[in-house]
C-alpha positions as CSV (number, residue, x, y, z in Angstrom):
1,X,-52.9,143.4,28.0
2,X,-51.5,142.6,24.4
3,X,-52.0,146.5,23.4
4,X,-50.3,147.7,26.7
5,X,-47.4,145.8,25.4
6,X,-47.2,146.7,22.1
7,X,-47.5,150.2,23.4
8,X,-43.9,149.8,25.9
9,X,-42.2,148.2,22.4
10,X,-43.3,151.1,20.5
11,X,-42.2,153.6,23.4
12,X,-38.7,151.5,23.1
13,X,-38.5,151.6,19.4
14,X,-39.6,155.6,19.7
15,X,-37.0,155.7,21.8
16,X,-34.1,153.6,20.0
17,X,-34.4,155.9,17.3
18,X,-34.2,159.0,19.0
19,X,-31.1,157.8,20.4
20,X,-29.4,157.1,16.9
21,X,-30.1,160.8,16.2
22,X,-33.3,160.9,14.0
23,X,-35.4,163.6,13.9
24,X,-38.4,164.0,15.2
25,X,-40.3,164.0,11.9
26,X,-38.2,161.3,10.7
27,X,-39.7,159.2,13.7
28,X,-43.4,160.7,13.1
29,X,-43.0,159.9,9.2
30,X,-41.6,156.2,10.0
31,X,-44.5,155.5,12.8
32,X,-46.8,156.6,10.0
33,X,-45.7,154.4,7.9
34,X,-46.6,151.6,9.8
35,X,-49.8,152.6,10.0
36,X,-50.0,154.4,13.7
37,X,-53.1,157.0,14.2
38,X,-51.3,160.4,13.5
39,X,-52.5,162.1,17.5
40,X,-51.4,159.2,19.4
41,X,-48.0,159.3,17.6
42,X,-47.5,162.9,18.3
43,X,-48.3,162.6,21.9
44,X,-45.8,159.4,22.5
45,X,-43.0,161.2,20.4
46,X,-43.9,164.4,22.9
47,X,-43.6,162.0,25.8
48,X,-40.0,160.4,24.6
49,X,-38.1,163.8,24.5
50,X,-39.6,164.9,27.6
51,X,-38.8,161.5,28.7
52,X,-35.6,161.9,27.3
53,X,-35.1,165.4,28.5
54,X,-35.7,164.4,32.1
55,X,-33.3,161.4,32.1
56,X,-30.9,164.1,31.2
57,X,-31.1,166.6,33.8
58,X,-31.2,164.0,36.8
59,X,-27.8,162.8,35.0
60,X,-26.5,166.5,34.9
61,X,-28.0,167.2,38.6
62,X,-25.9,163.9,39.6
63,X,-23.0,165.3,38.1
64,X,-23.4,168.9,39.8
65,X,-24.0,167.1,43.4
66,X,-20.5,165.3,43.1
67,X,-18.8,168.1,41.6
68,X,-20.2,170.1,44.8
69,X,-19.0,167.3,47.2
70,X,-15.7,167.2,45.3
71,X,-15.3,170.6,46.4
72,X,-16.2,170.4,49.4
73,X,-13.3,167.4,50.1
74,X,-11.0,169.6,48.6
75,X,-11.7,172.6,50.8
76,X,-12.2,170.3,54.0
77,X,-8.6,168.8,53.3
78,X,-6.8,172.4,52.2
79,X,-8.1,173.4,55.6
80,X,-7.2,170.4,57.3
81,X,-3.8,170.2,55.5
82,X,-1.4,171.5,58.4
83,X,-2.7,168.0,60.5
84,X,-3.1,165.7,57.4
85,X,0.5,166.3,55.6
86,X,-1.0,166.2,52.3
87,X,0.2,167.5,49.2
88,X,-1.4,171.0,49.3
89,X,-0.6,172.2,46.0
90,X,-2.5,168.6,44.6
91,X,-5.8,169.0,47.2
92,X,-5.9,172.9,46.1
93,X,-5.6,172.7,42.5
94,X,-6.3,169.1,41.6
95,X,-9.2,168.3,43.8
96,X,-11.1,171.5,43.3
97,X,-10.2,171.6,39.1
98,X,-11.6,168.0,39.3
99,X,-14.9,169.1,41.2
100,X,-15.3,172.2,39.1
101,X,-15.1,169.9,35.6
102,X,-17.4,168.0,36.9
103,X,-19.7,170.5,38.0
104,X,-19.3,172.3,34.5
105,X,-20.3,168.3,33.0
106,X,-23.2,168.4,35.2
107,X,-24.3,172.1,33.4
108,X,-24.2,170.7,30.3
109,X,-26.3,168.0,30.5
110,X,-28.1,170.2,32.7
111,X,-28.6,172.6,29.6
C-alpha cells in the first residue's frame, strides 16, 4: 500500500511540474536524479501528458457544447423575437458573437 502511494505523490509531483512549464526531459532528468528506474519514469511521464492532454480536450469539448447551445438560444430568440420584444440587434449579434468565441475557445483547447 505504502508504494501505491508514493506512486499517486510522484504522478502529482510529475504533474506539478508539467504544469509550471518544464520540459519533458527536464522532468525525466529531475526523476532521475532522485534515483527512479529510467522505464518506469518514461512510462508515468507518457501517462501525465496523455493525462494532461485528455483533461484538455474534455475542457475544449465543454467549451464547444456551450458555445453550440449559445447559438442555439440566440437563433431560438432571433426567431422568436416578433413575440418576445427583445432587442434583436443584441440576440443577433451579441448572443451568437458570444457562442461563436466560445466555440472558437473550445477549438483551441481542443487543438
Amino acid at each position: 500500500m505504502a508504494s501505491a502511494t508514493e506512486m499517486l505523490s510522484l504522478s502529482k509531483y510529475t504533474l506539478s511540474l508539467l504544469e509550471k512549464g518544464c520540459t519533458r526531459d527536464e522532468i525525466t532528468s529531475d526523476l532521475l536524479e532522485k534515483g527512479h528506474d529510467e522505464l518506469f519514469i518514461q512510462g508515468l511521464v507518457h501517462e501525465t501528458f496523455k493525462q494532461r492532454y485528455a483533461k484538455m480536450r474534455s475542457q475544449g469539448l465543454a467549451f464547444i457544447f456551450a458555445g453550440a447551445f449559445i447559438c442555439l438560444l440566440s437563433f431560438a430568440l432571433t426567431i422568436t423575437s416578433s413575440i418576445t420584444h427583445f432587442s434583436f440587434s443584441f440576440v443577433l449579434y451579441g448572443l451568437t458573437s458570444v457562442g461563436i468565441l466560445v466555440m472558437f475557445a473550445g477549438l483551441v483547447k481542443l487543438f
